[in-house]
C-alpha positions, 0 to 999 in steps of 0.5 A: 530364426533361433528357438530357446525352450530351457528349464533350469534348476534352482537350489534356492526358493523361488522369492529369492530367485525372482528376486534375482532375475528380475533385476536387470543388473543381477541377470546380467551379471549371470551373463559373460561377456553382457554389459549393462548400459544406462536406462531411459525414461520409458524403463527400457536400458541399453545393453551390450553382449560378446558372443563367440561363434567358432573363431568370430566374436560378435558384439551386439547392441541392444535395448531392451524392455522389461515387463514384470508381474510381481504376484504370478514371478513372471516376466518378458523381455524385449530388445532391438539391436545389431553388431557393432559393424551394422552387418546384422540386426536382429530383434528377440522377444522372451518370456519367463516364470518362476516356481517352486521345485520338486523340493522345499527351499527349491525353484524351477524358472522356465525360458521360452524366447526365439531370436530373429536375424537379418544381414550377412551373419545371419547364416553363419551365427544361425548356424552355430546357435544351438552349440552357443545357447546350450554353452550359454544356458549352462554358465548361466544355470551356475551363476544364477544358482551362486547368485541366490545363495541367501547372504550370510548373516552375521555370525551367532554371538557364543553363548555365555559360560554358566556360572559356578554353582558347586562350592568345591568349584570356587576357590575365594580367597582368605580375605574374601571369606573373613568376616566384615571388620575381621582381619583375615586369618594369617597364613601359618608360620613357616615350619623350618627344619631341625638343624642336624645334630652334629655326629661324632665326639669332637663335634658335640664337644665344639657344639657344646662349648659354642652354646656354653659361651653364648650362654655366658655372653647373653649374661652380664659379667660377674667380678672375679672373687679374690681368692682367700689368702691362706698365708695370714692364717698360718701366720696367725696359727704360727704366731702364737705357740 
């Protein structure tokens, strides 16, 4: 016969680690090499374990019982089965509870069963039992604990930017300030540069003829005056003596 007497730590509250082990499929997972099976009327459901003991692996079948009690988060479980070659039976019989820990937001689950065996393995599994269950324990202990986690929720919307309230923080545009039916206020005319005052005598001399002639070019012509013949006037002056 083997004896299990095991108390594991939990770093999640005890509604969500009853949650967790009393759900079949969930314990299961938590297990290596178990595999679940399909359920019957009565509530009971087939399952299957591998276990390994030194260089043999045996694979059990089994079904299995479970009786919960909600209000007190405690359970036993039952299962009848034998080796996939019919060398050995056994029968298992286990109870277990869960409570809060020695902190808030912490559980403690308690695991008191024992396992009978009968047929050729019998001695040879008995045997090495104690190394198998404390390997065994200890996997679970770490599954069980990541299976308890509290599922991530969704993720916290980022909180909205504050609206300016300083008026030296706002940069409205010309046409957003004008007055209704006003058109905005025109952008100030381009200041340009004086053009260079050209140096020397030559230049000021081209710079001052090219003014000049555009002057006389914005003008309309004006006909040239005939000049004044001084040859009749001494004519006239010489004719008469």
């Amino acid at each position: 016969m083997i004896s299990i007497t095991e108390e594991i730590a939990v770093p999640s509250p005890p509604e969500r680690v009853w949650e967790v082990i009393s759900d079949p499929s969930a314990v299961v997972s938590c297990i290596g090499g178990a595999e679940l099976g399909p359920s019957h009327d009565d509530g009971s459901f087939d399952a299957t374990l591998a276990i390994r003991f030194g260089g043999l692996r045996v694979k059990f079948a089994a079904r299995v019982s479970l009786d919960l009690d909600e209000s007190a988060h405690e359970g036993r479980l039952t299962a009848r089965g034998a080796d996939g070659q019919g060398a050995t039976r056994f029968s298992a019989g286990a109870t277990f509870r869960v409570v809060g820990g020695a902190t808030p937001g912490t559980s403690r689950v308690f695991c008191d069963g024992e396992i009978k065996l009968n047929g050729k393995l019998a001695k040879l599994i008995e045997s090495g039992a104690g190394m198998v269950v404390s390997r065994m324990t200890k996997e679970f202990t770490d599954a069980l604990a990541q299976k308890c986690l509290a599922p991530a929720g969704p993720p916290a919307a980022a909180p909205a930017e504050p609206l300016a309230t300083d008026p030296s923080a706002q940069t409205p545009s010309t046409a957003a300030t004008a007055p209704a039916g006003l058109p905005p206020a025109a952008a100030p005319p381009e200041t340009r540069p004086a053009p260079a005052r050209p140096a020397g005598p030559l230049a000021r001399l081209r710079a001052w003829w090219a003014g000049r002639r555009a002057r006389r070019l914005g003008q309309a012509p004006q006909p040239a005056a005939r000049p004044k013949s001084t040859s009749g006037e001494r004519l006239d002056q010489g004719g008469r003596r």
